[in-house]
N, C-alpha and C positions, 0 to 999 in steps of 0.2 A: 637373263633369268634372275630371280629373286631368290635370296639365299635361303641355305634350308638346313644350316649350322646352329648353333645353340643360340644364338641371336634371334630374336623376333625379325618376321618378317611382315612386307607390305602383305596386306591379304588385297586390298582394293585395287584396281587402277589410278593414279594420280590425277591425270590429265580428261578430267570428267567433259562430255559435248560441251560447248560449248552455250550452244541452244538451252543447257539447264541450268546457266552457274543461277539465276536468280527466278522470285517467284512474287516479282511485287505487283501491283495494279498498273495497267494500263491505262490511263487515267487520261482523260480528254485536256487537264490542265499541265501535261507535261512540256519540257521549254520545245516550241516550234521553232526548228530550225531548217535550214536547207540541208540537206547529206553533204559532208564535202568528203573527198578525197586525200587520205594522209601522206605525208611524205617518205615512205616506207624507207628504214633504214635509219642510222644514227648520223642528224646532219651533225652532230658537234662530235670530233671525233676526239680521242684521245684519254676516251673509257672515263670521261665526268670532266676534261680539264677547262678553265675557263670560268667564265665568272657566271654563265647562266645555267649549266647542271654541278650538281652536289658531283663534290669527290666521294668517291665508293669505300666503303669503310668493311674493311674484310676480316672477317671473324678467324680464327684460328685455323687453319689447315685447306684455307680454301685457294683455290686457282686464279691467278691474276689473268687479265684480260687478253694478253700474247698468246700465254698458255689455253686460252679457252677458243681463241682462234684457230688455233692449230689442231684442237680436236674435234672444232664443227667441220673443217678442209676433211680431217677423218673418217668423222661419220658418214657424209657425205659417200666418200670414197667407196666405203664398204657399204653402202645401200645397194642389195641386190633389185636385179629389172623388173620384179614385182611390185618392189616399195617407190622405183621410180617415174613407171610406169601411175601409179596410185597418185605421184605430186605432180605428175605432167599433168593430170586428168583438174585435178584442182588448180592450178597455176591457168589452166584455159591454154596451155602453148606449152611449145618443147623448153625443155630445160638444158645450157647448153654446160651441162654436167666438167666435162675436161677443162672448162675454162675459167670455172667460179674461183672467184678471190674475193677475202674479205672487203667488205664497202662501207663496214660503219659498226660499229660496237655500243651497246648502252648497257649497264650496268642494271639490274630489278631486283631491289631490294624485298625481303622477303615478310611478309606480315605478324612470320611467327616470331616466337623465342627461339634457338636454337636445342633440339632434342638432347637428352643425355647420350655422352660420350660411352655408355655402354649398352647404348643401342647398336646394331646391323647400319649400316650407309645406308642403304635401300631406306631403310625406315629413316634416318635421320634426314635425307634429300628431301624430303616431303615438308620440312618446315628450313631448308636452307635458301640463300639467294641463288642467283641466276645468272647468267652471262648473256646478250641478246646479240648474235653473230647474225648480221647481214652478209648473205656472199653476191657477188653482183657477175654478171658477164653481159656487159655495156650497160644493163641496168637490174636491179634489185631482180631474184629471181628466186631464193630460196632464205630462209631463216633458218638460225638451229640456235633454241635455245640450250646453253649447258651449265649444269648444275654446278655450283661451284665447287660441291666437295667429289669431287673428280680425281683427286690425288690418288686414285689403286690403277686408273689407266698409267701404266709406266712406259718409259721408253723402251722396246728394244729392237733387233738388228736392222729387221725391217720395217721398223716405224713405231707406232703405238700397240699396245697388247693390253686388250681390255682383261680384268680380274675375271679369276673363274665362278667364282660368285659377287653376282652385285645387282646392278637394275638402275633407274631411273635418271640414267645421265643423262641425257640428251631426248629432246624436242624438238623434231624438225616439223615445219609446213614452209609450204610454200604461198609465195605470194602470187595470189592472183592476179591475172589480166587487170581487169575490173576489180579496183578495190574494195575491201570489206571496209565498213566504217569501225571505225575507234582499231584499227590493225595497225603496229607499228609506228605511232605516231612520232614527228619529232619533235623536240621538246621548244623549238619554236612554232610551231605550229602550234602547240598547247597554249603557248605565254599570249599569243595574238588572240588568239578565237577568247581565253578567260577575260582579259583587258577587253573586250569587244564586244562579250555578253553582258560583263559586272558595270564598265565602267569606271572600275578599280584598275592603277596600277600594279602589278605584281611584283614582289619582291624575290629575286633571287637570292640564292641556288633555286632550282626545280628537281625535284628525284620520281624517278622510277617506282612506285609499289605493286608488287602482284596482287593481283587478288586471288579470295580463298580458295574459289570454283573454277579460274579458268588458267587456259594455259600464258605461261610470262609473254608470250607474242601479244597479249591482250591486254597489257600492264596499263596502269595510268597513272598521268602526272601528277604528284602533290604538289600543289601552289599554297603559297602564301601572296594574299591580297594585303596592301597598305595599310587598310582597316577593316576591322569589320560589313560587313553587308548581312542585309535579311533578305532570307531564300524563304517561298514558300514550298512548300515540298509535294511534288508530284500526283502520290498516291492518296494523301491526308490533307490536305491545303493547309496542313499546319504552317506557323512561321515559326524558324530558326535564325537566329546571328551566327554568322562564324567568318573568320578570317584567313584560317585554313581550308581548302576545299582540293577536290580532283577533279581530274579533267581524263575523258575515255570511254574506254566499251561501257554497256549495260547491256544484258541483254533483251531486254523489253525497247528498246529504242534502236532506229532503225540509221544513226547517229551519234554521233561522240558526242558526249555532253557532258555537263557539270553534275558532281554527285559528293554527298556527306556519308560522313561516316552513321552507321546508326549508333543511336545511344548504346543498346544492349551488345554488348562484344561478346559473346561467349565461345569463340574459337570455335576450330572446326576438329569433328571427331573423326578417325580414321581406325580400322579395324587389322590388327596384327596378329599375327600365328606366333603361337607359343611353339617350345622347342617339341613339348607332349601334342601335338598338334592343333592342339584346343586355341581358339583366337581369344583375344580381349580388345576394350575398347582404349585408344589413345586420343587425349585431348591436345591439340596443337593450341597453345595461348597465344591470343595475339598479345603484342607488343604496343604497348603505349605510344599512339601516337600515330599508330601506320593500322591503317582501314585495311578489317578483313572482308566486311558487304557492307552494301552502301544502297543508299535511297536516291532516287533522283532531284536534281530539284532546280527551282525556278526562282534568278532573282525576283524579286515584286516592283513593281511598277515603278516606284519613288525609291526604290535602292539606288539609282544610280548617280553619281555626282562627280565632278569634278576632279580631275587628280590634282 
């Protein structure tokens, strides 16, 4: 539930269909590719270690990776046979619930600023990062994403005790039979396919961003390319230079592809209940540097060159 104390609360749902996070043209000059298949799950494990995902850089009072394991095994746990039933139906097969253990962790940085500290949790989750819990029994079978400012779950005698008021910790879906495209990609699979389209070698780290509309199961990679490349852009057949790009969902493509930030950032509004029960509108600001919607696009024919 969503708190209903002197704190503003969430008035909306977070986790908007996925089917609407975007509304750009369908454009006959979008990049033509085959669908492929993600490698669901975090192949680099050790919550960012290594030289090809960014370490996770955690803001003040948030849940480190262990910890966020330990309450997707949770949530999980207390899923009654209606919500189970509901992820068996999307998974396409049974889910072999008693057996799940974590299989891979990724860290999804979040696009906003972080809310003021005198806001409700509820409303502050809405611009925090993410924790991305793969549980596997023999193979990938369920995700939970959880939110990092999760500290009011505390310990006690018999396990975790979620707060009497709060909301929006946890995301679970399950992974289907038949993969979604741009669902759970791994961050090598990202670095191959961008090297494969552009041309361009990619410079590591690679990180995690959510985007502003859909749930972090649907995150995409930020790459950085060698050098610049010109992209012509999907909807506009404008060209763009950038050396920065993403790689992931969109919803207008039926495939993971490469996508830019747009110019205009103006963050995403979310609507809060006053304590008088009257709502107002809150602007989540995106953060320099990390894509809240994005355009699709298409390197151009003579972008491509030599590493």
């Amino acid at each position: 539930m969503l708190p209903t104390n002197s704190k503003p609360s969430v008035l909306i749902a977070l986790a908007l269909p996925v089917a609407a996070v975007f509304a750009c043209s369908d454009s006959a000059t979008q990049l033509e590719r085959n669908a492929t298949h993600p490698s669901v799950g975090a192949s680099v494990a050790g919550y960012g270690a290594g030289d090809l995902v960014a370490q996770p850089t955690l803001r003040s009072g948030e849940v480190g990776g262990p910890r966020a394991e330990a309450l997707a095994l949770f949530r999980v746990s207390a899923l009654g046979e209606a919500n189970r039933a509901m992820h068996e139906k999307v998974r396409g097969a049974p889910i072999s619930w008693s057996a799940l253990q974590p299989c891979g962790t990724q860290f999804v940085k979040s696009p906003f600023a972080p809310l003021p500290e005198t806001l409700a949790l509820a409303v502050r989750r809405a611009a925090s990062n993410w924790w991305l819990v793969t549980l596997c029994a023999g193979s990938p079978q369920i995700t939970v994403a959880v939110n990092t400012l999760s500290e009011d779950i505390t310990d006690g005698p018999a396990g975790f005790t979620m707060p009497q008021r709060s909301g929006n910790h946890f995301l679970p879906r399950a992974v289907r039979v038949t993969p979604h495209p741009g669902f759970m990609i791994a961050a090598e699979e990202a670095v191959d396919a961008v090297e494969s389209i552009t041309g361009v070698t990619v410079v590591p780290p690679v990180s995690l961003v959510k985007a502003a509309r859909a749930i972090p199961q649907f995150a995409r990679w930020r790459v950085q390319l060698a050098h610049d490349v010109s992209f012509r852009l999907a909807a506009t057949g404008d060209v763009t230079e950038a050396n920065v790009i993403y790689y992931g969902y969109h919803a207008n493509v039926d495939h993971a592809t490469l996508l830019v930030p747009q110019e205009a950032q103006a963050g995403r509004v979310i609507n809060v209940r006053n304590p008088d029960r009257s709502t107002s509108a809150l602007t989540l600001a995106v953060v320099e540097g990390a894509a809240a919607d994005f355009v699709v696009v298409e390197p151009i024919s003579d972008a491509h060159s030599n590493r």
